[in-house]
C-alpha positions in Angstrom: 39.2 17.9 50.9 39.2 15.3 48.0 36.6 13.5 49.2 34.8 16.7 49.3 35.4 17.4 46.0 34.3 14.0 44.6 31.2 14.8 46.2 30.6 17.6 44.9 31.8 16.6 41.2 28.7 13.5 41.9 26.4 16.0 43.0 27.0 18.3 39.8 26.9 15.4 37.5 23.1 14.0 39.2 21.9 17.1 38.9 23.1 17.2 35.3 21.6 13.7 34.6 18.3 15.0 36.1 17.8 18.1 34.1 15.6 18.0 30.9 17.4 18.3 27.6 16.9 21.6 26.3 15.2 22.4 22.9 17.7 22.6 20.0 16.3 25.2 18.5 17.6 26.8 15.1 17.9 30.6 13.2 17.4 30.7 9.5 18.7 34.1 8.4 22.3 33.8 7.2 21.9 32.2 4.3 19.6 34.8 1.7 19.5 32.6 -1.5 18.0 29.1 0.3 17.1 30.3 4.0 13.4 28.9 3.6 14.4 25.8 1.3 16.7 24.8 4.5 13.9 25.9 6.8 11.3 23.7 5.2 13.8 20.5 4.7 15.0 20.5 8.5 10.9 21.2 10.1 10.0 17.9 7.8 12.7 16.1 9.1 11.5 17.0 12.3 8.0 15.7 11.4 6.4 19.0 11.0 3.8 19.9 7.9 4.2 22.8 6.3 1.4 25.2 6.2 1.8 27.5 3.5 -2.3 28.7 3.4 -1.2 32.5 5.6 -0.5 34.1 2.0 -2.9 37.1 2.2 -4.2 35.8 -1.6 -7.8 35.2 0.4 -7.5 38.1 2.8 -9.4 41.3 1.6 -7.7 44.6 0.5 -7.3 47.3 3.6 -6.2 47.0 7.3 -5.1 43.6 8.2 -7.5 41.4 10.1 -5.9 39.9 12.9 -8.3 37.2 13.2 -8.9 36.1 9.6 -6.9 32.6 10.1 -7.7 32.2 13.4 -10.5 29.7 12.3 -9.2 27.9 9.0 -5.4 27.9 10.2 -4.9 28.1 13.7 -3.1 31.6 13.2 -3.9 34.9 15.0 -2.0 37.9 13.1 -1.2 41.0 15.2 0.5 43.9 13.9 1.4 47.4 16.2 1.1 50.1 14.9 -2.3 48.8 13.0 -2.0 51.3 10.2 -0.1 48.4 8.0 -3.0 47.3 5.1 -3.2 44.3 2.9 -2.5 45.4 -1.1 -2.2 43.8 -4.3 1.2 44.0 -6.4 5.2 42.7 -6.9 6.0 44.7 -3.3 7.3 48.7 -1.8 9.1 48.7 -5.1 12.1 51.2 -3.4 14.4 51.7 -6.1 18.1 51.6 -4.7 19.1 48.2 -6.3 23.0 49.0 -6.5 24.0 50.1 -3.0 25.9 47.4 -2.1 25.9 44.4 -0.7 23.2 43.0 -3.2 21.6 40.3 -2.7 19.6 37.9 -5.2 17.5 36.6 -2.5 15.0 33.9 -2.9 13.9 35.9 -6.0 11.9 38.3 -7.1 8.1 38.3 -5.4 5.1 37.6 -7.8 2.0 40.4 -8.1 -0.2 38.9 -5.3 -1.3 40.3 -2.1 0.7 41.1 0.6 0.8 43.2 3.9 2.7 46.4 3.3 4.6 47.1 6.2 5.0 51.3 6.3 8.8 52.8 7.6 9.7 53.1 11.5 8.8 51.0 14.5 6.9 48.1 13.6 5.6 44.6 15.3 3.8 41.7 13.9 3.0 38.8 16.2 1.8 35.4 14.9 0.1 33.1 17.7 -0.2 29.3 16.7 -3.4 27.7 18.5 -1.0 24.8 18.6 3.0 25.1 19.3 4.7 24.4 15.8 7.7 23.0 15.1 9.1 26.2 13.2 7.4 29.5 11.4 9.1 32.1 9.2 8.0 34.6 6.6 9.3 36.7 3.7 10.0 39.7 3.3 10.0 42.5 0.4 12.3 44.7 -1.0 14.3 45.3 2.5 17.2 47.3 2.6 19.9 47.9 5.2 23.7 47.3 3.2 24.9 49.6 6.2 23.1 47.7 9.1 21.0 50.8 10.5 17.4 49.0 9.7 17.2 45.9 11.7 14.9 43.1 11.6 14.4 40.4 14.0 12.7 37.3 14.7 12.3 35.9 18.0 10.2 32.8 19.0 8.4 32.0 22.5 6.9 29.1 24.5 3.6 29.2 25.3 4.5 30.7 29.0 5.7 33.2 27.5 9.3 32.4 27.8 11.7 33.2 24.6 13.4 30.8 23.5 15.8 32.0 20.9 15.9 35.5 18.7 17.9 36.0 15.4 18.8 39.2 13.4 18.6 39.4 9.6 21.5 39.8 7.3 22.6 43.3 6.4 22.0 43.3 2.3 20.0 44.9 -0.1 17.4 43.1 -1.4 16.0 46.3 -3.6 14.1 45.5 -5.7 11.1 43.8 -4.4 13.1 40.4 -3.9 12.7 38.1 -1.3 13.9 37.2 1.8 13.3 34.5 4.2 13.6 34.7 8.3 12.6 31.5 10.3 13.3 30.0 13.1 12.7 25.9 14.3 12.4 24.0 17.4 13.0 20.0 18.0 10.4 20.2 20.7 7.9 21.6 18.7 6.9 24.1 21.4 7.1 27.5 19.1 3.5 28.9 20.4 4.3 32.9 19.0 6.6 34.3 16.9 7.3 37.7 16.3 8.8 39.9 14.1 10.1 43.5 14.2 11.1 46.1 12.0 13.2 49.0 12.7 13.3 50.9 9.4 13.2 54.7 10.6 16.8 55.2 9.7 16.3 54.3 5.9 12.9 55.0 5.1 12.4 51.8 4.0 8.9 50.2 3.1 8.6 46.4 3.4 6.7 44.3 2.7 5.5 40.6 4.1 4.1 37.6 2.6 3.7 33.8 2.4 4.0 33.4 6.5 4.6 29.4 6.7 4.4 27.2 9.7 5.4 23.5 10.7 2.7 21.6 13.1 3.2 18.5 14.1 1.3 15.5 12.1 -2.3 14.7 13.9 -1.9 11.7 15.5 -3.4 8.4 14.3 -6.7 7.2 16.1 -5.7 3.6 17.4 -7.9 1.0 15.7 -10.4 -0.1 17.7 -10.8 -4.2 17.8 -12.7 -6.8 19.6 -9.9 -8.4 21.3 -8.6 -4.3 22.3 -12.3 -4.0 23.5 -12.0 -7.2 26.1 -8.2 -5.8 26.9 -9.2 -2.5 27.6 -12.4 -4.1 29.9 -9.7 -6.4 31.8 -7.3 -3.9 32.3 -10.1 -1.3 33.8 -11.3 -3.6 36.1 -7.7 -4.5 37.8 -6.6 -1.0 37.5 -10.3 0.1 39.4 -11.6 2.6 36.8 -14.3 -0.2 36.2 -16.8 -2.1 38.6 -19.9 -3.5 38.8 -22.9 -1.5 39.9 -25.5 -2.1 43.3 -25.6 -1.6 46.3 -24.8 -5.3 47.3 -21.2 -6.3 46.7 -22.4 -10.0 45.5 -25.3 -7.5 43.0 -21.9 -5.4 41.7 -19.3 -8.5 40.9 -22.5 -10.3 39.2 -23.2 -7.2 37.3 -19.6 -7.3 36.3 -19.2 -11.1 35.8 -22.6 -11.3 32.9 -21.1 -8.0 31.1 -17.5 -9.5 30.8 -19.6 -13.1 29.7 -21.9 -11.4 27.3 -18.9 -8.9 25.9 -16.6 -12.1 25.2 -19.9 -13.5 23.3 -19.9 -10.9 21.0 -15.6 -10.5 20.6 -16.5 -14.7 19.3 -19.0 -13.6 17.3 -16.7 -10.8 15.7 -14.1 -13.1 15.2 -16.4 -15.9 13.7 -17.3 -13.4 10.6 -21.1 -13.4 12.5 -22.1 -9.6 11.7 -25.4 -9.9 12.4 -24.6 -11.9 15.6 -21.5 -9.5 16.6 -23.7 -6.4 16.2 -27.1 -7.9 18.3 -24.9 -8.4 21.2 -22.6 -5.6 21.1 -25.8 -3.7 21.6 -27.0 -5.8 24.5 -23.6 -4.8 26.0 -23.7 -1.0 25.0 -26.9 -1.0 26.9 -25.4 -1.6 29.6 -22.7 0.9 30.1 -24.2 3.8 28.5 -24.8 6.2 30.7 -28.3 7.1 29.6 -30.9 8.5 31.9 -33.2 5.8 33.0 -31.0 3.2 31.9 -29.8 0.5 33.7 -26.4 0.2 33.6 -24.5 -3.1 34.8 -20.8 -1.0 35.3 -19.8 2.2 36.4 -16.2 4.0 36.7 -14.5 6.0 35.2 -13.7 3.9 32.2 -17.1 3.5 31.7 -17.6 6.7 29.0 -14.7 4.9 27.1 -15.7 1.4 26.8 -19.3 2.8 25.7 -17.5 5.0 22.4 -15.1 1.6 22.0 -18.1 -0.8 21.5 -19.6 2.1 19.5 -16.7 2.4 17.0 -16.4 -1.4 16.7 -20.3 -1.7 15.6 -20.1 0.9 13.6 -17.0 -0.8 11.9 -19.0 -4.2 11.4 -21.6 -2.1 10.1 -19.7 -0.6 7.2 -18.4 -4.2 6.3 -21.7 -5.6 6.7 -23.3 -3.0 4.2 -19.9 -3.7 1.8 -21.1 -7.6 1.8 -24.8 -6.6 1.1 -23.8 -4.0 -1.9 -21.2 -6.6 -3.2 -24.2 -9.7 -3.0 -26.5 -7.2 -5.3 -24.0 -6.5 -7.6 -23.2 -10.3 -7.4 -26.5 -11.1 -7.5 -27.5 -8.2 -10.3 -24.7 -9.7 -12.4 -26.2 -13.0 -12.3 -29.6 -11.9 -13.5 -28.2 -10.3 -16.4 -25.9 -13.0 -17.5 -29.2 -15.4 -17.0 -31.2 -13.4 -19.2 -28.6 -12.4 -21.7 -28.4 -16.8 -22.0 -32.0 -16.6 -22.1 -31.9 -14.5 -25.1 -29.5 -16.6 -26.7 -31.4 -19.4 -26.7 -34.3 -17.9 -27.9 -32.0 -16.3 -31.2 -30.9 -20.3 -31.6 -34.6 -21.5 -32.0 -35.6 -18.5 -34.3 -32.2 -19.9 -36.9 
């Protein structure tokens, strides 16, 4: 029986070690006065940039458009029912700023545009083209001190899958102040987010603004160099993305064998400060693993597309440092001439005296 039981504790505890860490993910709703401040300070740390451009300021009055950041942010809007409208002003404006709790919120919102959210039953989904690291909005001039108007936020994978929901505080936040609801993922892999509004009970008109997002920083293209160019062409060839072409084995590993010679010519030449030379015979070697029609190409594989952009990019790059030299020589060069003639002219104001 023990020996059973040791098993099974062995088994529990692989099974444990084999499992994927789950996603901490986090609710920012209980804290009215700083919910977004905390939002933005923890989706930095987790190397998220925030993306404050979803403000309606650009969007034109009326019916929102669910597709008008689509393009320039990423961000598809979708609101049911679609009667809610993009208007101008501080917010709903609801008057009953004493029932109590009252809460100062983040503030009171600034005239600008916003999407007025009308009373009852109401949806609004936001769809990253990316998963984010976090999103949240704020909202205007809410009121539920008795907890009978709920609002929720609830973020999902991009399967579909939810991954946590939160419910906002029960305060009054009459009139027209702000209050943030957001939500954050470590694993960056918030693809929707959506909110809801159940305001039938109070009558109460909201309204939403300044929807922010976290996406992850773009990664850094790798700099491309000569002696990554010769790596990359080593490492293709043992890995057998990258062989020579014919239809003789002795034609294919000679094809191979003058491409390698001729690309560690030019990676010299780079490496000597030859431009001129560097850039002739990267283009003898680009020739030959281009891909064009009616070329001849000495390689083929799968690498091949890549090693064709790499020698590109390191051209191009001795190109842009070969036109630097040439502009810094004239300006050099220009320099010279004028200091020759401003002498000249010296001399010639010595004779005249």
């Amino acid at each position: 029986m023990k020996k059973m039981l040791v098993l099974f504790c062995a088994l529990l505890w692989v099974v444990a070690a084999g499992s994927p860490a789950a996603a901490d993910v986090t609710g920012y709703v209980a804290n009215p006065e700083s919910n977004s401040i905390d939002w933005q300070n923890d989706v930095t740390a987790l190397g998220g940039i925030v993306n404050t451009n979803v403000n309606f300021d650009g969007h034109p009055a009326g019916v929102l458009q669910d597709d008008f950041y689509s393009t320039s942010e990423g961000v598809t809007l979708a609101i049911v029912p679609d009667t809610s409208a993009v208007v101008n002003g501080q917010g709903p404006g609801q008057g009953n700023a004493w029932a109590q709790p009252v809460s100062e919120g983040e503030g009171v919102h600034a005239a600008s545009n916003y999407l007025l959210v009308e009373g009852g039953s109401v949806s609004l989904t936001l769809t990253f083209a990316t998963p984010v690291y976090g999103a949240g909005l704020f909202v205007i001039d809410y009121f539920d001190p008795w907890g009978v108007a709920p609002l929720t936020i609830a973020a999902y994978r991009q399967d579909g899958s939810l991954l946590a929901s939160y419910s906002a505080v029960q305060y009054n936040f009459q009139t027209d102040k702000l209050y943030f609801m957001g939500v954050a993922s470590s694993d960056g892999d918030i693809a929707s987010v959506v909110f809801t509004a159940e305001t039938a009970a109070t009558m109460d008109l909201i309204g939403i603004d300044d929807i922010r997002f976290a996406a992850a920083e773009p990664a850094e293209e790798p700099e491309v160099t000569a002696d990554g160019v010769l790596q990359f062409f080593d490492d293709a060839v043992d890995d057998g993305t990258l062989q020579g072409s014919g239809k003789f084995k002795w034609l294919a590993n000679l094809r191979l064998w003058l491409t390698r010679k001729m690309l560690s010519s030019a990676v010299t030449a780079v490496e000597q400060g030859h431009t001129r030379q560097a850039r002739s015979k990267l283009d003898r070697v680009y020739r030959l693993c281009d891909g064009k029609k009616g070329s001849k190409d000495f390689v083929e594989g799968e690498a091949v597309a890549q090693l064709a952009e790499m020698i590109e990019t390191l051209k191009a790059g001795l190109e842009d440092e070969s036109q630097s030299t040439h502009a810094q020589f004239k300006k050099n060069h220009g320099r010279d001439k004028k200091s020759q003639g401003h002498d000249k002219k010296s001399q010639e104001h010595d004779k005249k005296k």
